[in-house]
Structures are given as structure tokens and as C-alpha cells.
N, C-alpha and C positions, 0 to 999 in steps of 0.2 A: 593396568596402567603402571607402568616404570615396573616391571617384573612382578606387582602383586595382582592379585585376584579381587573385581568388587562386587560385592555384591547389591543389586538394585531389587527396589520392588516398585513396579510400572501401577499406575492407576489405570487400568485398562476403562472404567467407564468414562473417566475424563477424554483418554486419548481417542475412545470412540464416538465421543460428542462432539469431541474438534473435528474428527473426521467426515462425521454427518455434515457438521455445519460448512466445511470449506471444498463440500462435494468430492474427498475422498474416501478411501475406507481405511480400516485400521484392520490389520491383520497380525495376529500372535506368529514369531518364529522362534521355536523352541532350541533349534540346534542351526548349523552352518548349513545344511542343507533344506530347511525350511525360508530361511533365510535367502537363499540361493532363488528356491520356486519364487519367492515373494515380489524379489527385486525382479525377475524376468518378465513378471506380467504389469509392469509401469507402464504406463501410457507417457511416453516422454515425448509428445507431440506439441509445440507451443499455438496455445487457441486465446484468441480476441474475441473480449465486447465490447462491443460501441455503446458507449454512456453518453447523455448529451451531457454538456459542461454548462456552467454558469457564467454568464460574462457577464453580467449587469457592475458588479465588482469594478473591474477591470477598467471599465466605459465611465462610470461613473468617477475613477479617480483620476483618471486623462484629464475629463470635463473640469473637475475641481483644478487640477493643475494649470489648463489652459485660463480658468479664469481669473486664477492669481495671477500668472504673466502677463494675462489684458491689464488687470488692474495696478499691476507694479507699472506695467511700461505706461498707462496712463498717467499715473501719480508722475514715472517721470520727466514725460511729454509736456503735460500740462498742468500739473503741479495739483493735481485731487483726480481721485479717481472716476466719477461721475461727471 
């Protein structure tokens, strides 16, 4: 970095536990040409799941919203909201 040399030391069982868990693997590359093999076998392929989503949220703060509007435009129609 900026013309010096640094030296690192990798946690290999951490970076092979994130690997397991995010359904990749973790491979050691010693030199430029492990490094080289490593990156050519990437699956650079972009893959979807379909998760259902939550809307209850959503639905529910419309509702609250629409029934302030009923009850503002009530109150100022008719002067109380009931």
C-alpha cells in the first residue's frame, strides 16, 4: 500500500464460518497464481428467492390514515367527529 509491504494475519475459521453460513466457500491463496485458480472457479451467475413479504404493516397504516381523514373531514363537515 503506497510502496510499503503489509503484513496481515487472516482468521481463517471465522472467514470459513461466514463462508458456510452465506453458502460460499472460503479458499486460502497463497501466491498470484492460486489466487488466479481461485477467482476462475466464481459462479458469477446472479440467482433469486422468492420470500413472501409482510403486508399487514403497510395495510394497516393506510387504514389508520384513512380514518383520521374520515374523522378530520368529519369534525370539519359537521363539527365532531361521530
Amino acid at each position: 500500500m503506497d510502496g510499503f509491504q503489509l503484513g496481515t494475519a487472516l482468521d481463517e475459521t471465522l472467514l470459513t464460518t461466514v463462508a458456510q453460513v452465506t453458502g460460499g466457500a472460503y479458499q486460502q491463496a497463497g501466491d498470484a497464481a492460486a489466487l488466479a485458480d481461485s477467482t476462475r472457479s466464481i459462479d458469477l451467475r446472479l440467482t433469486t428467492e422468492k420470500e413472501p413479504i409482510e403486508l399487514t404493516a403497510p395495510f394497516a397504516a393506510v387504514a389508520l390514515l384513512l380514518l383520521t381523514l374520515g374523522g378530520l373531514l368529519g369534525l370539519r363537515w359537521h363539527g365532531r367527529i361521530v
